[in-house]
N, C-alpha and C positions, 0 to 999 in steps of 0.2 A: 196441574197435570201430572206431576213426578209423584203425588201422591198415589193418585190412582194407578199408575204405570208400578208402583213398586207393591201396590195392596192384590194387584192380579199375579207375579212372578209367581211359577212355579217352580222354576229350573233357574240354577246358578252356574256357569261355567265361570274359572277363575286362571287367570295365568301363573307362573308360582313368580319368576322372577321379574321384580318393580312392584311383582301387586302383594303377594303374602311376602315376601322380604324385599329390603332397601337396592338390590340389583347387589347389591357388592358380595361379591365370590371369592370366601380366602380358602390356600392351596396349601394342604398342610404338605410334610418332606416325603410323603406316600403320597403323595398325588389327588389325594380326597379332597373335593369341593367341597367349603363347611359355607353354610348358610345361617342366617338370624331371624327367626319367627317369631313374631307379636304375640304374648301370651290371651292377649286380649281378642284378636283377630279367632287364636285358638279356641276360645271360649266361645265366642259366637259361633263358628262354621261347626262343634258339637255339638250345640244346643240346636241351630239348625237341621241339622239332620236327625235331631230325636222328632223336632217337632213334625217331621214327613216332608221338609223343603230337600227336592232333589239338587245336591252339588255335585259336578263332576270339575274335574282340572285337568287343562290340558294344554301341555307344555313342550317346549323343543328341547329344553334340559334335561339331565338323564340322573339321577340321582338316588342312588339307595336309599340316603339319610332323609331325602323329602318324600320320595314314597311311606318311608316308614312310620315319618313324623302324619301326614294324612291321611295313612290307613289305622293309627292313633285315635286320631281324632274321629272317625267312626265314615270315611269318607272312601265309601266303595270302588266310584270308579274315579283310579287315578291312571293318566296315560302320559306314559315318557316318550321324548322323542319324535314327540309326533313334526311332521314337517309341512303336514295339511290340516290346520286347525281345522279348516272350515269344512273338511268333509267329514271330520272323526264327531264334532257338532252335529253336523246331519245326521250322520248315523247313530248316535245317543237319542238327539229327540225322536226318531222314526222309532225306534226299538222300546221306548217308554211312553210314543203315544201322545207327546208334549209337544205344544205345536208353536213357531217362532215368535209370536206373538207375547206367550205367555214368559219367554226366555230374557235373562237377563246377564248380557257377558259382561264380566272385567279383566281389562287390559289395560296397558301402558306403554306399548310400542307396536310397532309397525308390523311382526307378524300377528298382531290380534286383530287388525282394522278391517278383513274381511269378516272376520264373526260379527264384527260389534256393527258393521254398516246392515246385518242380517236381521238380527235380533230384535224384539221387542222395547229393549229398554237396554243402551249399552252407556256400561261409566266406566270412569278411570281414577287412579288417584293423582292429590294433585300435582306430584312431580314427574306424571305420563307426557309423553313427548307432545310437539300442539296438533298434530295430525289427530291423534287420539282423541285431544281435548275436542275438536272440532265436532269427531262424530258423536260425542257425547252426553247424554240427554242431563248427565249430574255428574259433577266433578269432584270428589270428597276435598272436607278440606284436610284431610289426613293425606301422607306420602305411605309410598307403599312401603309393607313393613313394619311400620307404623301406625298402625288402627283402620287402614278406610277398609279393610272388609269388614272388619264389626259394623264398623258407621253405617256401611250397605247392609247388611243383613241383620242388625237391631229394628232399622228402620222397615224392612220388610215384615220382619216376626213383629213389630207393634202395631204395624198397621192390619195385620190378619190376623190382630188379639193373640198372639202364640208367646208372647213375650212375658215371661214370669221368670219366678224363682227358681230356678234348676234343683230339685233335691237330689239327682242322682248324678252330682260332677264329681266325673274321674277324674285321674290326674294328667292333668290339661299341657 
C-alpha cells in the first residue's frame, strides 16, 4: 500500500527542524541560529523539483541561513514563522490545484500532527516524537538531518520512473 501511496504524491511539504536537520540549534556570539543540512537530503529535494515534484516547507522557525539554503536548492515556496501549518497547507494546495489526497507531509513533532492527520500520505523520521510515529503511514529509518528526506523522495521519483542521473547538478 506505501507503494502506491508514494507512486501518486504530487505535493511534498517538509518541516525544516528534526526533519531536514537533527533539531540542534547552535548560537553563534551575534546571535545567529546556525543549522546542519544533509548534503544528500540536498541532492534529492533539487533533483525533485527539476523533475516537476512540487515541495513547499513550512516551518515555525525564522531563519535567513535556511531560507537561503532552500531557495539554493531551487525550492520556491519557502514559509517562516508560520504558526498555522495547517492553514498556510490549505492555501498552497487550493492555489496549485493539488488536492490532499495526492499530498504528502513530513514532520517530527507535534506542530506538524495536524497536516499530517490531513494529508494523503504523512511520515516522519525515525527520531520524530511517538505522537507522529502514530499518524504515520512510513517511518524512515533515517533521523532527521540525516537522509530520511532523500529516503522519501528517491523512493517517490523511482517509483514515477523520474529517478536517473542528474546531468545538470549544481552545487548542492
Amino acid at each position: 500500500m506505501i507503494l502506491t501511496d508514494l507512486s501518486r504524491v504530487r505535493a511534498v511539504f517538509l518541516d525544516v527542524d528534526g526533519v531536514l536537520t537533527d533539531g540542534t540549534v547552535q548560537v553563534n556570539e551575534a546571535g545567529d541560529q546556525l543549522r546542519t543540512f544533509s548534503i544528500k537530503d540536498g541532492y534529492a529535494i533539487q533533483l525533485a523539483v527539476k523533475k516537476g515534484l512540487y515541495i513547499a516547507v513550512i516551518t515555525g522557525g525564522n531563519s535567513q541561513g535556511v531560507y537561503k539554503r532552500l531557495q539554493g536548492l531551487g525550492v520556491k515556496e519557502v514559509f517562516m514563522g508560520e504558526s498555522n501549518k495547517e492553514k498556510k497547507m490549505h492555501e498552497l494546495l487550493h492555489k496549485h490545484g493539488i488536492a490532499l489526497a495526492d499530498t504528502l507531509f513530513m514532520g517530527d513533532d507535534i506542530p506538524d500532527l495536524d497536516c499530517m492527520k490531513q494529508v494523503g500520505l504523512a511520515v516522519c523520521p525515525l527520531d520524530a516524537v511517538e505522537e507522529i510515529k502514530q499518524v504515520s503511514a512510513y517511518v524512515s529509518p533515517f533521523k532527521g538531518g540525516a537522509g530520511c528526506v532523500r529516503d522519501v523522495l528517491e523512493k517517490i521519483l523511482k517509483l514515477q520512473g523520474k529517478w536517473n542521473q542528474d546531468t545538470e547538478v549544481k552545487s548542492i
